[in-house]
N, C-alpha and C positions, 0 to 999 in steps of 0.2 A: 196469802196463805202459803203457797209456794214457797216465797222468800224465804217466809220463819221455817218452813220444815226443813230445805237445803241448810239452814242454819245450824236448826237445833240437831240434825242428822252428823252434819259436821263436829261439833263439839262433842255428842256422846260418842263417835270413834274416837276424840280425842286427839284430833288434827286442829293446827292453826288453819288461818288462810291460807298461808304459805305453802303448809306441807300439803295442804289439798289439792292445790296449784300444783305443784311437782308432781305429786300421784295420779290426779288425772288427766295431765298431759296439757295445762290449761292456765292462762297469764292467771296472776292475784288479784288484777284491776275484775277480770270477766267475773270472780268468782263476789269479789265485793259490788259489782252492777246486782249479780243473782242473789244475793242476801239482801240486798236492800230495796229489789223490786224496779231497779231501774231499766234494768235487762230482761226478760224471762227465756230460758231454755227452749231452743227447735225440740221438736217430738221426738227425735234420734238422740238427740244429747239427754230428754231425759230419761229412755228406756237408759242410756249408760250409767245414767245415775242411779236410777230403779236399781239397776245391778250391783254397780260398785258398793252401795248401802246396804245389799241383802235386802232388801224393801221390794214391796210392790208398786203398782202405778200407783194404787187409791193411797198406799201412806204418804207417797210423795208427793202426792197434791191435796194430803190432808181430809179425805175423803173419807178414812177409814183408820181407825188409832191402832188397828192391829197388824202386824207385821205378816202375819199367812193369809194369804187369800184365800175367799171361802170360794171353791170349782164351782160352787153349784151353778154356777150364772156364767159359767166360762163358755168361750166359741169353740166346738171342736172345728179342727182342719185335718185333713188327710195327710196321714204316715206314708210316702210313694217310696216304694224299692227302687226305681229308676225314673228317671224321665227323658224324653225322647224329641229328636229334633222332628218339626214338622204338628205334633199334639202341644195343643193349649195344659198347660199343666190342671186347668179345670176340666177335662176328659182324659186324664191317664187313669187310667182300669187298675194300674197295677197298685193297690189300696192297701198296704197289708195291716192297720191299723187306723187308731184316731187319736191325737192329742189334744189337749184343751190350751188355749190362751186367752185372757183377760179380755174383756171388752172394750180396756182402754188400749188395751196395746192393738187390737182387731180393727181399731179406729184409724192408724197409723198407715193401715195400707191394706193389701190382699197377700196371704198369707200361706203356705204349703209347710211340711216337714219333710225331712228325708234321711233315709238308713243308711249310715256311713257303711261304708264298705270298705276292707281293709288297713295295710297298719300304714297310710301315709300319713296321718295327721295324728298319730300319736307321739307322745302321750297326754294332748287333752283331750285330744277324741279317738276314743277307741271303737276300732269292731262291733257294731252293734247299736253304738248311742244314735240318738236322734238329733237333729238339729232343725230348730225355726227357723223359717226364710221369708225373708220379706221379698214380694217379686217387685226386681226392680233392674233398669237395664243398662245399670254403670253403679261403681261402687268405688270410694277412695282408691289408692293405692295405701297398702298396707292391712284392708279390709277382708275378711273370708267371706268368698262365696260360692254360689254351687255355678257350673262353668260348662256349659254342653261345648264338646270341641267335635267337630267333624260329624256332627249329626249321630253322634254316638251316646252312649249313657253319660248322665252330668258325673262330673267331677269337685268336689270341695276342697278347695285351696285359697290360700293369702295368695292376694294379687299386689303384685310390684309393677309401676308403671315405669316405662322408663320412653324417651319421645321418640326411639325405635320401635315401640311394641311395648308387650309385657311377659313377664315372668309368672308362671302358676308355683307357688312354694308351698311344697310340703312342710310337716310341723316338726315331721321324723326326720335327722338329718342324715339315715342314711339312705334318704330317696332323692335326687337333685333334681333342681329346678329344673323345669320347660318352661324354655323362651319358645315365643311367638314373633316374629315382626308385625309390623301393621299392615301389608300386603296379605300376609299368612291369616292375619288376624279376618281381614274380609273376604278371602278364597277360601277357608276349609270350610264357615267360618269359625270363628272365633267367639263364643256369646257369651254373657253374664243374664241367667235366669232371676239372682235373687242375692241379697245379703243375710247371712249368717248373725243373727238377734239372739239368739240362746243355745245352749246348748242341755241337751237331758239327759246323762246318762243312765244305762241300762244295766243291772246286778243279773 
C-alpha cells in the first residue's frame, strides 16, 4: 500500500523518478526500492514525505483517501514559551497554549511545541510561529532544532557539525553563526532537546 501511494503521489506532482530523487535530496535506486516495496521508509523519512506531498501520515500510508486530516482524534502537546536546563520538558509550567498532532506522528516519539522568539530564523519562521519538536538528543548536521546552551532558554537553529564542535545557524543572514567547540560543547553545556518536524505559522 505504501509503495503504490509514494508512487501514485509522485506522478500526480508530475515528477519522474529522477526528478523526485533530485528534489528530495535522495539516489533514484532508493526511490525505485520505495515504489516497488522492496525498501519501506524509516518513520523520519516518511513524516518528510508526509510533508513534501502536502499529505498526511494516514494518506501516505493509504489509511485515509483524504488529503486534510480530521483534528478530532489528534494528541494535543504543550505550546512552552521557554524551556529550561535542569526541568524535564514534561514539568515546564510555562504552558501558554496546546497544539494537536496526528496519532501517527505521536507514535514516532514524545513530542513538545515551542514559540519562536525573535527574528533569527526568519524568513521561515517568524516571531510568534510554533514549531513541533520531536525530543530527541542528537540531530543530523544540517537539521533544526531547539538547543538549550548554558542552562539558559532553548534556542532553535540549523545545526552544522563540524569534528571540532558545531555551528548554531541562523535562517536570517544578518545574525552569524555561534560556533561551539566540543570542549565548550560539554562545559557550558552544550544540548540538543529535540528536532524541529513542523512548522505552524501564526496570523
Amino acid at each position: 500500500m505504501l509503495a503504490n501511494k509514494i508512487k501514485e503521489l509522485r506522478k500526480e506532482s508530475g515528477l519522474t523518478q529522477v526528478q523526485f530523487a533530485q528534489k528530495f535530496h535522495i539516489s533514484k535506486g532508493t526511490i525505485a526500492m520505495w515504489e516497488t516495496g522492496k525498501r519501506t521508509p524509516d518513520a523520519d523519512t516518511m513524516i518528510k514525505l508526509a510533508d513534501f506531498f502536502g499529505v498526511t501520515m494516514d494518506v501516505l500510508l493509504g489509511l485515509n483517501p483524504n488529503r486534510y486530516e480530521d483534528v478530532s482524534n489528534g494528541i494535543k502537546i504543550p505550546v512552552l514559551g521557554k524551556v529550561q536546563a535542569g526541568i524535564p520538558v514534561t514539568a515546564v509550567q510555562d504552558i501558554l497554549d496546546y497544539e494537536e498532532i496526528t496519532p501517527e506522528l505521536a507514535e514516532t516519539g514524545d513530542f513538545f511545541a515551542l514559540k519562536i522568539r525573535g527574528e533569527s530564523m526568519e524568513p521561515r519562521m517568524l516571531d510568534g510561529d510554533i514549531v513541533i519538536v520531536r525530543q530527541q538528543p542528537d540531530v543530523d548536521s544540517g537539521d533544526i532544532a531547539v538547543v538549550l546552551v548554558d542552562g539558559e532558554n532553548a534556542t532553535v537553529k540549523k545545526i552544522v557539525k563540524q569534528k571540532s564542535g558545531i555551528s548554531l545557524v541562523a535562517l536570517n543572514p544578518a545574525f552569524e553563526p555561534i560556533y561551539y567547540s566540543n570542549e565548550e560543547i560539554e562545559d557550558l553545556p552544550v544540548v540538543v532537546l529535540g528536532k524541529v518536524v513542523e512548522l505552524r505559522g501564526k496570523f
